[in-house]
Structures are given as structure tokens and as C-alpha cells.
C-alpha positions in Angstrom: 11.5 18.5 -2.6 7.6 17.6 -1.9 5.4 19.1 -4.1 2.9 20.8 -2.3 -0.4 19.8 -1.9 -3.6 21.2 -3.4 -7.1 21.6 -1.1 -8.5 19.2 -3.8 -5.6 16.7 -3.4 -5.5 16.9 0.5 -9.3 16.6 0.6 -9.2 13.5 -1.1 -6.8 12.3 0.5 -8.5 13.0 4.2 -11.9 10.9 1.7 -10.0 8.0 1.6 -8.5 7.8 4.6 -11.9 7.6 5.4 -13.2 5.8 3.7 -10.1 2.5 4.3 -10.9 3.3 7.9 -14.9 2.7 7.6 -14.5 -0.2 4.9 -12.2 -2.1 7.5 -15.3 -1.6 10.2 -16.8 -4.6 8.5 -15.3 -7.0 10.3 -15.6 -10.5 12.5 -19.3 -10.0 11.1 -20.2 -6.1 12.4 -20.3 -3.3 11.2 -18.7 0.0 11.9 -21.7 1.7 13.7 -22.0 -2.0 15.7 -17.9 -1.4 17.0 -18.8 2.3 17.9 -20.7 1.1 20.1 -19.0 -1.8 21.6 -15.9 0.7 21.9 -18.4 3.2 23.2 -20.2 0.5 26.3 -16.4 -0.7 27.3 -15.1 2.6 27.7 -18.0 4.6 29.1 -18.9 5.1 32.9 -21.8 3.0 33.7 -24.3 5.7 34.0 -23.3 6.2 30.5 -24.4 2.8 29.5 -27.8 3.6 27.5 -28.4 3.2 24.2 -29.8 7.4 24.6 -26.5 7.9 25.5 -25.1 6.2 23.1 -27.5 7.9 20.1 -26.4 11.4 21.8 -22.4 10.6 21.8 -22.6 9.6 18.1 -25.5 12.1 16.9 -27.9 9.7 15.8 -31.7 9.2 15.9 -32.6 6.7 18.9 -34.3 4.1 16.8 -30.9 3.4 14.3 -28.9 2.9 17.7 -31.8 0.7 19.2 -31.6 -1.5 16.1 -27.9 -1.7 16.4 -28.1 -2.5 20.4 -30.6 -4.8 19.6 -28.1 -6.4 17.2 -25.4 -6.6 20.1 -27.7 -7.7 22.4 -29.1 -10.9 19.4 -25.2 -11.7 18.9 -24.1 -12.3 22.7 -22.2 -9.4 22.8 -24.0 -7.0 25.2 -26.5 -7.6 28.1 -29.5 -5.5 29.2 -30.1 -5.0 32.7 -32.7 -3.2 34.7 -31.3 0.6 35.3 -31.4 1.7 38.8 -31.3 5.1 38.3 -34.1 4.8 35.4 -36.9 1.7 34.8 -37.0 3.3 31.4 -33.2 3.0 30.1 -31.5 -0.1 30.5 -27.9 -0.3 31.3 -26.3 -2.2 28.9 -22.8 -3.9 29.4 -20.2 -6.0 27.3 -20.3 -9.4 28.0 -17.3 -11.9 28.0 -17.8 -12.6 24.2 -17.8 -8.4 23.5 -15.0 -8.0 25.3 -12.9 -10.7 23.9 -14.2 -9.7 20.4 -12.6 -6.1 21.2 -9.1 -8.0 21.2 -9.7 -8.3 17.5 -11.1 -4.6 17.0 -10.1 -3.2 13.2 -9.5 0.6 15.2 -6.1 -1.3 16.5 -4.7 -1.5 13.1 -5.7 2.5 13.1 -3.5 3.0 16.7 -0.6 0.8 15.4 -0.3 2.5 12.4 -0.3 5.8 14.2 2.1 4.3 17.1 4.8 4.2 14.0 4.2 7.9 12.9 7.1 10.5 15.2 5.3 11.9 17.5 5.5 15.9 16.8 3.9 15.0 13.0 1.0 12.7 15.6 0.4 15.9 17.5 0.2 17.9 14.8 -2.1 15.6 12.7 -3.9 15.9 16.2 -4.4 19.3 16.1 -5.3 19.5 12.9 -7.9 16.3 12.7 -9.4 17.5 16.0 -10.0 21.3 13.7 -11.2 19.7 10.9 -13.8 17.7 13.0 -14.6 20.6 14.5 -15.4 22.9 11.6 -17.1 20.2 9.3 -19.8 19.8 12.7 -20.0 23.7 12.4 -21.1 23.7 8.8 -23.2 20.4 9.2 -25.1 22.4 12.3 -24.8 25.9 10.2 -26.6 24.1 7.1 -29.4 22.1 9.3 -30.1 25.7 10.9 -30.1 28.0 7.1 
């Protein structure tokens, strides 16, 4: 019989989950925030391709996203080019060296280790990820507005 759970027990269990998932971000010599957003230019239409967009997807002041881009950019891994659309936002794109580093992305160890899990507990761990996101932005946004 499994004993069942406490909010405490679960809640730090959901912390280092986590926190494994975030440490193993630092890897082939990025960081996590730096493989958001080479995830985030390879799977993004190309209007999408800004680093504004790219602050607005993951909630974060432009400036720590330029510094990141900027990184990208500095390491080979993304390319600016003029944006049709807008002189004032670059598109930026993955070049061959960010898309082979992708090949090596930590996430994958994430998707295979889900891939083994039966699907009905997936979809329910689905369900109840996507919730728990969900409320934890509602309190973030509910304490930035009290």
C-alpha cells in the first residue's frame, strides 16, 4: 500500500524536480535561460523571432533577454538580421552551430524520461502540471497587484 502523500511532501517533491531540471540547464556551456531561448528561436514562427518576443513568452524584462541574445549571438549560435516588418526589432535565427547544439539539449533527457512513464499517469501529470502552472502565475500576478 503507498502511503499517501502530504502537501509538504508533494511540494517538495514538485521543488526538486525543479530544481534537477534547472541544474541540468547548465550544460555544453549555457545556461537554462540561454536554452529557453534557443528552444524558443527554433520553434517559433519567424515573426516571432525577436528578442521582445522572446522577453514577452518568458515574462522577463527586455534588457535580461537582450543580454542573453547578445550571448547567443557572441557564441555563433544565433544571427541578427534586419526585420522587414520592423527596422527596430531584429529577427533573430539559429544558425547551423544552434541547431546542431539542440541535438545535445538537456530538455531531451526531460522527454525521454517522460516517453517511459504509461501514458494515462503522462496525461494526468499533464493536467495537473498545466493547473499548477496556472495557479502559481495567478498568485504571482495576485501578489504583484495587492
Amino acid at each position: 500500500m503507498v502511503q499517501k502523500l502530504s502537501m509538504a511532501g508533494l511540494a517538495t517533491v514538485v521543488e526538486n524536480t525543479s530544481r534537477l531540471l534547472h541544474a541540468s540547464g547548465h550544460a555544453e556551456g549555457l545556461y537554462p535561460a540561454q536554452w529557453v531561448a534557443l528552444r524558443y528561436f527554433a520553434e517559433v514562427s519567424e515573426a516571432q523571432r525577436t528578442a521582445s518576443a522572446l522577453a514577452r513568452f518568458q515574462d522577463l524584462a527586455i534588457a535580461s533577454v537582450a543580454r542573453t541574445v547578445v550571448t547567443l549571438v557572441d557564441k555563433g549560435l544565433l544571427t541578427k538580421r534586419t526585420n522587414p516588418r520592423d527596422a527596430r526589432a531584429d529577427l533573430l535565427e539559429l544558425t547551423e552551430k544552434g541547431r546542431d547544439l539542440l541535438k545535445n539539449d538537456p530538455r531531451l533527457a526531460l522527454e525521454r524520461a517522460l516517453a517511459e512513464i504509461p501514458e494515462e499517469d503522462v496525461e494526468a501529470y499533464a493536467r495537473t502540471a498545466t493547473r499548477l502552472l496556472q495557479r502559481l502565475l495567478e498568485l504571482r500576478q495576485n501578489k504583484a497587484e495587492g
